[in-house]
C-alpha positions as CSV (number, residue, x, y, z in Angstrom):
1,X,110.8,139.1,122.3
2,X,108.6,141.5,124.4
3,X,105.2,142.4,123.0
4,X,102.6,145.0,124.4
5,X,99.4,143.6,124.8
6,X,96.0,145.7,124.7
7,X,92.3,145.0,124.8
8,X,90.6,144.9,122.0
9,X,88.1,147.6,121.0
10,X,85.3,145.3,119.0
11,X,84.1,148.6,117.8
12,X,86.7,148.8,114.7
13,X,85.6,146.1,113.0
14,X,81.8,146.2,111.5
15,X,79.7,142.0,110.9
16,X,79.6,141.9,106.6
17,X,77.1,144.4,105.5
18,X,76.4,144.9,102.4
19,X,77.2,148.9,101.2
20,X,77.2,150.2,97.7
21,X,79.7,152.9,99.2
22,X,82.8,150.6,99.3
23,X,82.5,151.0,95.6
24,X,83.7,154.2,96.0
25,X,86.4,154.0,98.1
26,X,88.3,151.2,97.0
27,X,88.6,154.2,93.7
28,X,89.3,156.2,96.1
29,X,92.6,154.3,97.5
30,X,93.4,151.9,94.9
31,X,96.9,153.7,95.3
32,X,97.2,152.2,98.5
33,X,95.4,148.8,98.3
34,X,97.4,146.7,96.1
35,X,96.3,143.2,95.4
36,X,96.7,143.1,99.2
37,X,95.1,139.6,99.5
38,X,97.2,137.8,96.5
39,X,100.9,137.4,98.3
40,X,101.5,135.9,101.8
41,X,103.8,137.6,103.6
42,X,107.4,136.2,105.0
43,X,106.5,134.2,108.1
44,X,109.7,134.1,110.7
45,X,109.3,131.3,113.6
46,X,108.5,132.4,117.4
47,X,111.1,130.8,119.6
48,X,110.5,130.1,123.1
49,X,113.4,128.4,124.9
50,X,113.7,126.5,128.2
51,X,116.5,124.6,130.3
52,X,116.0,121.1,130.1
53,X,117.5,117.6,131.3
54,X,119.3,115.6,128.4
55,X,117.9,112.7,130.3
56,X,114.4,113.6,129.1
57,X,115.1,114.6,125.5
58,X,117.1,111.5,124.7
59,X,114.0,109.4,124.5
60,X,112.2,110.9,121.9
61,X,115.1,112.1,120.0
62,X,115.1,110.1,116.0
63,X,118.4,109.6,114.7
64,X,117.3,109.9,111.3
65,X,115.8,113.1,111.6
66,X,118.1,114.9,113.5
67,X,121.2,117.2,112.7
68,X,124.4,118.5,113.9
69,X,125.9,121.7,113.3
70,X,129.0,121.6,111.7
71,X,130.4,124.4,113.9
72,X,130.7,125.2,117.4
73,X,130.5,128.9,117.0
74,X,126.7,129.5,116.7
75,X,124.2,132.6,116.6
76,X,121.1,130.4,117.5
77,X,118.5,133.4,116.3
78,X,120.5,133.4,113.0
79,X,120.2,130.0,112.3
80,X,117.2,128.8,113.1
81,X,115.5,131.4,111.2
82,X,117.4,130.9,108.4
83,X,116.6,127.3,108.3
84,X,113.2,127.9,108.9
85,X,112.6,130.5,105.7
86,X,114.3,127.8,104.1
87,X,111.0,125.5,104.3
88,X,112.8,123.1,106.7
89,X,110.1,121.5,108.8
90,X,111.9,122.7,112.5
91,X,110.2,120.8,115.4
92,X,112.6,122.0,117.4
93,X,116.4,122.4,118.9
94,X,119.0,122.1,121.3
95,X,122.1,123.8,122.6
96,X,124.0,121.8,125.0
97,X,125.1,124.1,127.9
98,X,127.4,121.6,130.7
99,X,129.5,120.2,128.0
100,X,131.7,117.4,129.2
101,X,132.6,115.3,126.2
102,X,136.5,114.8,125.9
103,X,136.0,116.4,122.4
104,X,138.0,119.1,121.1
105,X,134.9,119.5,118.6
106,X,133.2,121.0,121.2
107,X,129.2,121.2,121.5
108,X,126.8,121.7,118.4
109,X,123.7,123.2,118.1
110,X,121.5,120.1,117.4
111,X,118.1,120.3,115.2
112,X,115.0,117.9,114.8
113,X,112.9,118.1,112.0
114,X,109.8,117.1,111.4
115,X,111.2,114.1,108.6
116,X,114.5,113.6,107.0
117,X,115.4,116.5,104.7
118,X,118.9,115.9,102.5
119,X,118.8,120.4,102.1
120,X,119.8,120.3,106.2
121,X,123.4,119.7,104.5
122,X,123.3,123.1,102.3
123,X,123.5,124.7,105.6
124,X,126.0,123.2,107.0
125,X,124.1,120.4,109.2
126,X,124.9,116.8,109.4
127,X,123.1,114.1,110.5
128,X,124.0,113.6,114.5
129,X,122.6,113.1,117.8
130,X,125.9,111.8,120.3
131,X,127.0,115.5,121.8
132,X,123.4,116.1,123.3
133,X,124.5,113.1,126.0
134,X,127.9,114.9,126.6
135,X,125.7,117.1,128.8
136,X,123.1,116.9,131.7
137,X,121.5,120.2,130.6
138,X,120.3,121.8,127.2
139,X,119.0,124.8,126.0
140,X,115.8,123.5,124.5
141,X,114.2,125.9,121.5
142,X,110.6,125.1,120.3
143,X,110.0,126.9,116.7
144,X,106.4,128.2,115.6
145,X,104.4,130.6,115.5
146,X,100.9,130.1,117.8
147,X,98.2,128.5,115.5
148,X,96.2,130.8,112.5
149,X,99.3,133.3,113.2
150,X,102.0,134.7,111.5
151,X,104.6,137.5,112.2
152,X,105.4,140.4,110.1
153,X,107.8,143.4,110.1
154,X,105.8,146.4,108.7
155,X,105.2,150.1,108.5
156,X,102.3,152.1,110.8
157,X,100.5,154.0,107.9
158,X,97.5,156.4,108.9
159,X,94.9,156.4,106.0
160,X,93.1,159.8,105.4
161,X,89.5,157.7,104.7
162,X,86.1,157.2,106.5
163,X,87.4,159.7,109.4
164,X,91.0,158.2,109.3
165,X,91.7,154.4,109.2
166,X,95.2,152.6,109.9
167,X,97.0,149.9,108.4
168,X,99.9,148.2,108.4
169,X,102.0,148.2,104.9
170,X,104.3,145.1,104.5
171,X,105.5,145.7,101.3
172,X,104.2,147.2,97.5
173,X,102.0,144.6,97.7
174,X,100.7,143.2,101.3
175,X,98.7,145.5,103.3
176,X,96.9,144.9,106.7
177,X,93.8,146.8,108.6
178,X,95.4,146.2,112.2
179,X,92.3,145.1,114.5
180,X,93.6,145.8,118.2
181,X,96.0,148.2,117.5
182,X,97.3,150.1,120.5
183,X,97.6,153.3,121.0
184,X,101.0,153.5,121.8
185,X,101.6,152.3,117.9
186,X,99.1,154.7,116.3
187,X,101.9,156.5,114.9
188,X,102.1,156.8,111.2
189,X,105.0,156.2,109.8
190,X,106.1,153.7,112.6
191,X,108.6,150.7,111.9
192,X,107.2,147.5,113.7
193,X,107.2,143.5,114.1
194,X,103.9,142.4,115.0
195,X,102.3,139.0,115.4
196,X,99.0,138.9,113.9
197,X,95.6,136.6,113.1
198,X,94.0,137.4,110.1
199,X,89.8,137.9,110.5
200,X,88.1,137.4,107.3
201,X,84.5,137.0,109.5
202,X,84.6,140.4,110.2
203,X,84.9,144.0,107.6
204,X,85.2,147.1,107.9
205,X,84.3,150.5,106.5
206,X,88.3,151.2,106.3
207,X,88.4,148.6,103.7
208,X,92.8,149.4,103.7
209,X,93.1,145.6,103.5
210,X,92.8,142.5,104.9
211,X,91.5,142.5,108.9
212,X,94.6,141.3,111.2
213,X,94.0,140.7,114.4
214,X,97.2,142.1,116.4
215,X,98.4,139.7,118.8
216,X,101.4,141.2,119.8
217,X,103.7,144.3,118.4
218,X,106.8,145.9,119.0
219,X,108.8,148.5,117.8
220,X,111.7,147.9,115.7
């Protein structure tokens, strides 16, 4: 994934002052703010991948923590996501990509979790290590999300308040005040994935929702 990255303009976002005003406008756009701090939002793992020797995996690799797929036909950024929303604790994975095993089987996408977890077999994983050492070279795919963030597909909204304020609409009930936001994305109405961190130290005079910090963003 390919993100645009922009400075930050510190001048969005105001230190906590108290203002009898905000009174006012949260009547004023209680139609848009909807318990916008009670629900988290989906949060969908950041995959970075990287060749690696087997050699150097096999040492750390836990046999009682680690899973086989059952097939050999696999859409890696289909499954891993899936297992991930899931609540399985994904350290990470591996794809075997010089397969030289004698084994019609073929290669399987290989998973390690962070402990044993008897739901891997719900999605069609077995407990397995042996076809990672059938090659000299794996795909290596480490799962997370950079620490305090989270990623989000949303909506660009423009917010007729305080001069015009922006946010980014989740769902009915999450809503974000995008800190960062680039100007390439200003545009209401605007179907994105963004990464964000969210910045309860600071407020604002938008007041359209929690402050996220925008990391990175792309369109969809």
């Amino acid at each position: 994934m390919r993100y645009r990255r922009e400075r930050i303009v510190r001048s969005t976002a105001l230190p906590v002052i108290p203002d009898l005003r905000g009174v006012v406008i949260i009547g004023l756009v209680s139609s848009v703010v909807v318990a916008c701090t009670d629900t988290a939002p989906d949060i969908f793992p950041r995959m970075d991948s990287t060749i690696v020797a087997s050699a150097d995996v096999a040492p750390r690799v836990d046999p009682s923590r680690t899973y086989e797929y059952d097939f050999s036909s696999v859409r890696v950024d289909s499954v891993l996501p899936a297992l991930w929303t899931a609540g399985l604790p994904i350290i990470e994975a591996w794809l075997p990509l010089d397969y030289a095993c004698e084994d019609p089987r073929g290669e399987r996408l290989t998973v390690a979790l962070a402990q044993p977890d008897a739901r891997m077999t719900d999605h069609d994983f077995r407990l397995g290590t042996g076809r990672l050492m059938c090659a000299t070279q794996l795909r290596q795919y480490m799962i997370g999300t950079p620490p305090g963030s989270f990623q989000v597909d949303g909506t660009v909204r423009f917010i007729p308040v305080e001069g015009g304020c922006w946010a980014l609409r989740v769902n009915d009930a999450v809503q974000y005040e995008p800190l960062g936001l680039p100007a390439a994305f200003r545009v209401d109405g605007l179907e994105v994935r963004a990464l964000l961190k969210l910045r309860d130290d600071l407020a604002s005079i938008c007041m359209v929702g929690r402050i996220a910090e925008v990391l990175d963003i792309e369109r969809r």
